[in-house]
N, CA, C and O atoms as CSV, one atom per row, in Angstrom:
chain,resi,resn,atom,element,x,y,z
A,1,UNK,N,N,-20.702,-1.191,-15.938
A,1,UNK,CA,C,-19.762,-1.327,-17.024
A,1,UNK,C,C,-20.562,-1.388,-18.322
A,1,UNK,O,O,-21.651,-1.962,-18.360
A,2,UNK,N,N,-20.070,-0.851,-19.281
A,2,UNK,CA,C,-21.032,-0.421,-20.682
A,2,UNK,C,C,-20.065,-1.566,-21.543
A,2,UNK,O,O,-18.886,-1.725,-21.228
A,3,UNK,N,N,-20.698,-2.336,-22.657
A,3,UNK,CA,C,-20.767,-3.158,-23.243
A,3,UNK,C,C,-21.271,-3.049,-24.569
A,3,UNK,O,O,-22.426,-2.751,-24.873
A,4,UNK,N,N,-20.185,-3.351,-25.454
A,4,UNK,CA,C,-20.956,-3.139,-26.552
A,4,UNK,C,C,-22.252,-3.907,-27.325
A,4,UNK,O,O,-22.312,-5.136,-27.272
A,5,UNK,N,N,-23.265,-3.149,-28.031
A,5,UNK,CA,C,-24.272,-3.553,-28.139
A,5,UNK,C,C,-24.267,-5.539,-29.054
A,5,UNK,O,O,-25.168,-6.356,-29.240
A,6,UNK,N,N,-23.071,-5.539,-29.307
A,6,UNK,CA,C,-22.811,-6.631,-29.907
A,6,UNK,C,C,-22.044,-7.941,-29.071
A,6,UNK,O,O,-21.930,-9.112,-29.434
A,7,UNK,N,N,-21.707,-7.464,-28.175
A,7,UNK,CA,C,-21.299,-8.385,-26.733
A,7,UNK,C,C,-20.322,-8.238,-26.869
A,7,UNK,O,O,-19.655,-8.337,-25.839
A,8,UNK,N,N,-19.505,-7.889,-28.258
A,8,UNK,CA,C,-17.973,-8.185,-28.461
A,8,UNK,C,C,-17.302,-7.310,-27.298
A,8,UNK,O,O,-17.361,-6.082,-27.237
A,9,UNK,N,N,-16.526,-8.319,-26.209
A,9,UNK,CA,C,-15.544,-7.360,-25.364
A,9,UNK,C,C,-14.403,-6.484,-26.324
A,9,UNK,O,O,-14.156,-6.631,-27.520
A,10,UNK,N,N,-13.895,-5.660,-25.478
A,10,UNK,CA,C,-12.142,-5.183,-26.063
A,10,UNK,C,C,-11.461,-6.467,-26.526
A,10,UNK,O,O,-11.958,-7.452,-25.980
A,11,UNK,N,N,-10.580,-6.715,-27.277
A,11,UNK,CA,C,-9.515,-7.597,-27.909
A,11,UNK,C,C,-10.192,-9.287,-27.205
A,11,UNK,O,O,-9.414,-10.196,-26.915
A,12,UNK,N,N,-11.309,-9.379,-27.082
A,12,UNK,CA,C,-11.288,-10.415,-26.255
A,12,UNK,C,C,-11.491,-11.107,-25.363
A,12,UNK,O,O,-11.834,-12.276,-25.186
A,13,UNK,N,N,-11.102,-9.788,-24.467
A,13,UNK,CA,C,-10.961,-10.310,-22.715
A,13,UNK,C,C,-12.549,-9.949,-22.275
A,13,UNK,O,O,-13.414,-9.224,-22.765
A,14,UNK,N,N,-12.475,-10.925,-20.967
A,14,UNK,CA,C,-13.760,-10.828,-20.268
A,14,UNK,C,C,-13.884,-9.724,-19.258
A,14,UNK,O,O,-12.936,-9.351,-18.567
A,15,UNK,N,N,-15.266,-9.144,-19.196
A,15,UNK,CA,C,-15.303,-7.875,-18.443
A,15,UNK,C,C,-14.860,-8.091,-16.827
A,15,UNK,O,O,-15.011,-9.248,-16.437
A,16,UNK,N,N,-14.384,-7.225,-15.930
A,16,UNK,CA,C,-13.969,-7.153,-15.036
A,16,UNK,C,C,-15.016,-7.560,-13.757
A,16,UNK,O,O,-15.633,-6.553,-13.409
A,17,UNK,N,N,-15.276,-8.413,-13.194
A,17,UNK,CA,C,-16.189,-8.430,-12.553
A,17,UNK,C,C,-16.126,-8.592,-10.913
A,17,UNK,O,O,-17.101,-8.689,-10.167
A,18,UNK,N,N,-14.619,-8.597,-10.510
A,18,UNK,CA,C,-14.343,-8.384,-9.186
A,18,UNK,C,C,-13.594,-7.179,-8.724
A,18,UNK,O,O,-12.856,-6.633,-9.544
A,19,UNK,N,N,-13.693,-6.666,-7.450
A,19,UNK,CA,C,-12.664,-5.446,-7.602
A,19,UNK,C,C,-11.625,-5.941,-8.110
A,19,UNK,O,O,-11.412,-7.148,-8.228
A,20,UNK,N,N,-10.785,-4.911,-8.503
A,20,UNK,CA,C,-9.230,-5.111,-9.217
A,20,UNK,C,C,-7.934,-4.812,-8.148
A,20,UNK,O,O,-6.813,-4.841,-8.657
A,21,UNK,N,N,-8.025,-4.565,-6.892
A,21,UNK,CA,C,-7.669,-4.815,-5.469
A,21,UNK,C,C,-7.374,-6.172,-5.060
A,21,UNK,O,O,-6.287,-6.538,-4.614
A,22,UNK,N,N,-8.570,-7.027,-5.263
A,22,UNK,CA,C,-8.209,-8.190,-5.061
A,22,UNK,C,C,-7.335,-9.189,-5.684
A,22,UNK,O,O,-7.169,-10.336,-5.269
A,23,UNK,N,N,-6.595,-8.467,-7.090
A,23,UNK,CA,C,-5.909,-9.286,-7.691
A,23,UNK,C,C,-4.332,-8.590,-7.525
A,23,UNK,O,O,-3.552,-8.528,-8.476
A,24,UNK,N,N,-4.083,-8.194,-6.450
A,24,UNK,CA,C,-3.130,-7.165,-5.663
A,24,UNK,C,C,-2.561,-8.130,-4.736
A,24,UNK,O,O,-3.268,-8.816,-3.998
A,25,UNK,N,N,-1.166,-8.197,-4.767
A,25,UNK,CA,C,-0.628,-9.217,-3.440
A,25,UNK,C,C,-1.019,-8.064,-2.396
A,25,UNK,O,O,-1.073,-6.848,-2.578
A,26,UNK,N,N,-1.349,-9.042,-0.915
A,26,UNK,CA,C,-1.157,-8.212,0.297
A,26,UNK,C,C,0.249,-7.693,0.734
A,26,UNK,O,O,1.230,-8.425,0.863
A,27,UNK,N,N,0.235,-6.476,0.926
A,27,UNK,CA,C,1.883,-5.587,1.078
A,27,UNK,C,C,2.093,-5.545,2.869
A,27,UNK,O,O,3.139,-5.427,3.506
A,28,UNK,N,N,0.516,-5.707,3.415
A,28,UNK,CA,C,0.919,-4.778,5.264
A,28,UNK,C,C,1.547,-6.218,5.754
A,28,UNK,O,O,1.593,-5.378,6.652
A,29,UNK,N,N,1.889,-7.045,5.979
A,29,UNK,CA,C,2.951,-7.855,6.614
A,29,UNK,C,C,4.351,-7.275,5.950
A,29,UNK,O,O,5.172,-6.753,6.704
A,30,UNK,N,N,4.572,-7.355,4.763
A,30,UNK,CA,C,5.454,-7.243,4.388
A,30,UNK,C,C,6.253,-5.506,4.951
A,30,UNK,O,O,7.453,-5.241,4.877
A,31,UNK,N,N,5.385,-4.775,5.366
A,31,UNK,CA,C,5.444,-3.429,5.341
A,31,UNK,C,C,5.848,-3.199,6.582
A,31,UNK,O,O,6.632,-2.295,6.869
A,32,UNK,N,N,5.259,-4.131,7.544
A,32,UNK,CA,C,5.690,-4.512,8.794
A,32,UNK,C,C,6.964,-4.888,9.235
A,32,UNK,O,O,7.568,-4.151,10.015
A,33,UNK,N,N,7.250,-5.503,9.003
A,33,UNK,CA,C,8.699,-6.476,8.549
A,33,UNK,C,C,9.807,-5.390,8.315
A,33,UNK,O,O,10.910,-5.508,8.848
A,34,UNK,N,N,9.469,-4.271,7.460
A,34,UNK,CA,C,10.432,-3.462,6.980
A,34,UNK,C,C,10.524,-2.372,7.861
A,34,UNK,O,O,11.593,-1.903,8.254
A,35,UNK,N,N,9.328,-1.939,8.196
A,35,UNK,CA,C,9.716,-0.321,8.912
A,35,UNK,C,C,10.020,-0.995,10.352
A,35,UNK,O,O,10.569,-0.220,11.134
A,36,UNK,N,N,9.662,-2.807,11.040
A,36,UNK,CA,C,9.462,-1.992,12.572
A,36,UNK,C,C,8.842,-1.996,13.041
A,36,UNK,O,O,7.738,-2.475,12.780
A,37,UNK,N,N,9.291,-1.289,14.341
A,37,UNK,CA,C,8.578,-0.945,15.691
A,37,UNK,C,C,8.426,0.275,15.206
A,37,UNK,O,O,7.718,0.992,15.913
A,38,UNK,N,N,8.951,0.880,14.003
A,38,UNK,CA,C,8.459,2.468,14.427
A,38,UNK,C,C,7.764,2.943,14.023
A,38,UNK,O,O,7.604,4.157,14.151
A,39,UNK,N,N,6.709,1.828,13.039
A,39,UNK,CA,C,5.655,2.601,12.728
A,39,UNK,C,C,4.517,1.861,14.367
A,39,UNK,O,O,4.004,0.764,14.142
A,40,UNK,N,N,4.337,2.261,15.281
A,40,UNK,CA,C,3.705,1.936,16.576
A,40,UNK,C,C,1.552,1.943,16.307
A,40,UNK,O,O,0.722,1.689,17.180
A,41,UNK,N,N,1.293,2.301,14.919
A,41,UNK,CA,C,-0.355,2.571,15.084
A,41,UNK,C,C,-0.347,1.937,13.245
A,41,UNK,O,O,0.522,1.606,12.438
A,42,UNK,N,N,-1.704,2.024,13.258
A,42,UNK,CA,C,-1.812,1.472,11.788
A,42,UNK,C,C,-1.659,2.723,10.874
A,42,UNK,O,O,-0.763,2.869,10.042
A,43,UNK,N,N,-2.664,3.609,11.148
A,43,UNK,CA,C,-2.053,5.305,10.777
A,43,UNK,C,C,-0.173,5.191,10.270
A,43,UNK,O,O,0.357,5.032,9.171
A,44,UNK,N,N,0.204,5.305,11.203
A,44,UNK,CA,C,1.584,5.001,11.415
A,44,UNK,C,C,1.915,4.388,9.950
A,44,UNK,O,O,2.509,4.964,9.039
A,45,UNK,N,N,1.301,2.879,9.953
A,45,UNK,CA,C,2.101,2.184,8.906
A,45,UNK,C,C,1.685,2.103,7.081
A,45,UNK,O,O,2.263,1.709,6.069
A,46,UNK,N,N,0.012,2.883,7.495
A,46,UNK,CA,C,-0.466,2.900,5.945
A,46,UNK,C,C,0.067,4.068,5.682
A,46,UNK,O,O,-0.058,4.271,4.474
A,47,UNK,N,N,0.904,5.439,6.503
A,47,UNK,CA,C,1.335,6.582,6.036
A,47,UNK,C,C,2.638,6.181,5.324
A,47,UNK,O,O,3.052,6.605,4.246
A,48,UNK,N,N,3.146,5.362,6.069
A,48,UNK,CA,C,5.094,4.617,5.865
A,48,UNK,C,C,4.546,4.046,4.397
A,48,UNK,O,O,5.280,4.421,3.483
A,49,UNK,N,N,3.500,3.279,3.991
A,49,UNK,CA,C,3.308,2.383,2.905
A,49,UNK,C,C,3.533,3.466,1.868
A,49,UNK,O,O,4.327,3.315,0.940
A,50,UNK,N,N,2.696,4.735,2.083
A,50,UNK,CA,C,2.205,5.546,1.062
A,50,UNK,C,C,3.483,6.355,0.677
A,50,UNK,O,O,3.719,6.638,-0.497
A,51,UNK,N,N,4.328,6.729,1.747
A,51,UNK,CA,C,5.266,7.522,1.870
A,51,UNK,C,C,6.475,7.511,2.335
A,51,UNK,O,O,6.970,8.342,3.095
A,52,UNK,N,N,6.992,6.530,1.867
A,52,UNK,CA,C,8.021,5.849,2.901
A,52,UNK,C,C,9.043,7.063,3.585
A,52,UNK,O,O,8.985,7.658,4.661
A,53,UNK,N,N,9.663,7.110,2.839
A,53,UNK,CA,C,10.983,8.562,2.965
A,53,UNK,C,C,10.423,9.256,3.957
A,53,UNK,O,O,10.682,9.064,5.145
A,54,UNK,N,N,9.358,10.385,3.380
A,54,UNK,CA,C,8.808,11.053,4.285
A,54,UNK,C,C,8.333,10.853,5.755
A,54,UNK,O,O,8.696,11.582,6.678
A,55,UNK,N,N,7.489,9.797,5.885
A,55,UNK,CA,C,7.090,8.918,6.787
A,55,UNK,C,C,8.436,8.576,7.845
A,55,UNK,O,O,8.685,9.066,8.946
A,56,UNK,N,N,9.140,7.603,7.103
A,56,UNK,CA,C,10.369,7.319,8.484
A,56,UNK,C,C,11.040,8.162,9.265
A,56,UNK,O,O,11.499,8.036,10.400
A,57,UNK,N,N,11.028,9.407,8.179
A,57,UNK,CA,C,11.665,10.894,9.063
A,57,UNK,C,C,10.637,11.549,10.060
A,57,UNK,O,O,10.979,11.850,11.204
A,58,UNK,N,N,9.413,11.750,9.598
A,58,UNK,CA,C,8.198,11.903,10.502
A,58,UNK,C,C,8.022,10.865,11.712
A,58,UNK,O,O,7.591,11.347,12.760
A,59,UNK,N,N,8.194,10.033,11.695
A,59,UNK,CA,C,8.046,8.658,12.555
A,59,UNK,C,C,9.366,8.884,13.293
A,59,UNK,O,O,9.145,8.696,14.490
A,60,UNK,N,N,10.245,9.107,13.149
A,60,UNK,CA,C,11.693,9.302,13.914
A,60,UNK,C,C,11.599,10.522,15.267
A,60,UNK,O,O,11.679,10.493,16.495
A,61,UNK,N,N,11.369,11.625,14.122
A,61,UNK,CA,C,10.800,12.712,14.857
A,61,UNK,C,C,9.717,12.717,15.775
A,61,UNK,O,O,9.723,13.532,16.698
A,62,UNK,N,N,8.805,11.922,15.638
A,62,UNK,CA,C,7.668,12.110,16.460
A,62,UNK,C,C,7.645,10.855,17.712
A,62,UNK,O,O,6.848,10.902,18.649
A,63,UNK,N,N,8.379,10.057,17.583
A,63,UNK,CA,C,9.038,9.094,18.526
A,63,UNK,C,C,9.981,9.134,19.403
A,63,UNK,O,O,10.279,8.478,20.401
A,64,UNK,N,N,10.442,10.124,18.787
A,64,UNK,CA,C,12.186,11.056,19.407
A,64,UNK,C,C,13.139,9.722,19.087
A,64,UNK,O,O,14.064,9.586,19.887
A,65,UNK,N,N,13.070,8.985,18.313
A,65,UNK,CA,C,14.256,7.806,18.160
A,65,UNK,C,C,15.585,8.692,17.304
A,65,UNK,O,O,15.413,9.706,16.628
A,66,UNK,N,N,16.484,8.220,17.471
A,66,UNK,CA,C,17.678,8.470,16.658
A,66,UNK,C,C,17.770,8.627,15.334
A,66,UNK,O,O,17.604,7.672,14.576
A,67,UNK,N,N,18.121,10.199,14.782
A,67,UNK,CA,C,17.856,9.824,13.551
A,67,UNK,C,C,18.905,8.909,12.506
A,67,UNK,O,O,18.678,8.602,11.335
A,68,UNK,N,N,20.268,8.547,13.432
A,68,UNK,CA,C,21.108,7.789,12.859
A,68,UNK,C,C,20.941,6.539,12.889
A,68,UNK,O,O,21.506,5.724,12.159
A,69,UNK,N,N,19.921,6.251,13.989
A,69,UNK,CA,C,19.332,4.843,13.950
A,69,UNK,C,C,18.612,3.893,12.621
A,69,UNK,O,O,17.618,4.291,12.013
A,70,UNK,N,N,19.302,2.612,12.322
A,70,UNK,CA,C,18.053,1.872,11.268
A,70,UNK,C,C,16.664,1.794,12.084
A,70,UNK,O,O,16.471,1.929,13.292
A,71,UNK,N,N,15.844,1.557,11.136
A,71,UNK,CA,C,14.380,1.255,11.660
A,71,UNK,C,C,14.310,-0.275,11.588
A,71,UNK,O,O,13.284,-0.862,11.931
């Protein structure tokens, strides 16, 4: 991270010094909870995270579950 030669940060704030991930609530329980049994692999459930829509129809299809079924 580049710094100005005078220390002065932006407006203030202190430079970033942990990933910025870690200041991220955890989503995969929660992600869990929502899709199901039908996301069955982790593949499965970081695709559903990324893509939900797409994903549950892919996941339906490739499970052979009902597509009138909730998940």
């Amino acid at each position: 991270m580049l710094l100005s030669k005078s220390g002065n940060n932006k407006r203030g704030q202190e430079p970033i010094t942990g990933r910025p991930a870690d200041d991220l609530p955890p989503e995969i329980e929660d992600a869990k909870k929502t899709i199901g049994g039908l996301a069955r692999t982790d593949e499965d459930l970081l695709g559903w995270i990324l893509f939900p829509q797409t994903m549950e129809k892919y996941l339906k299809m490739k499970y052979a579950v009902d597509a009138n079924a909730s998940a």
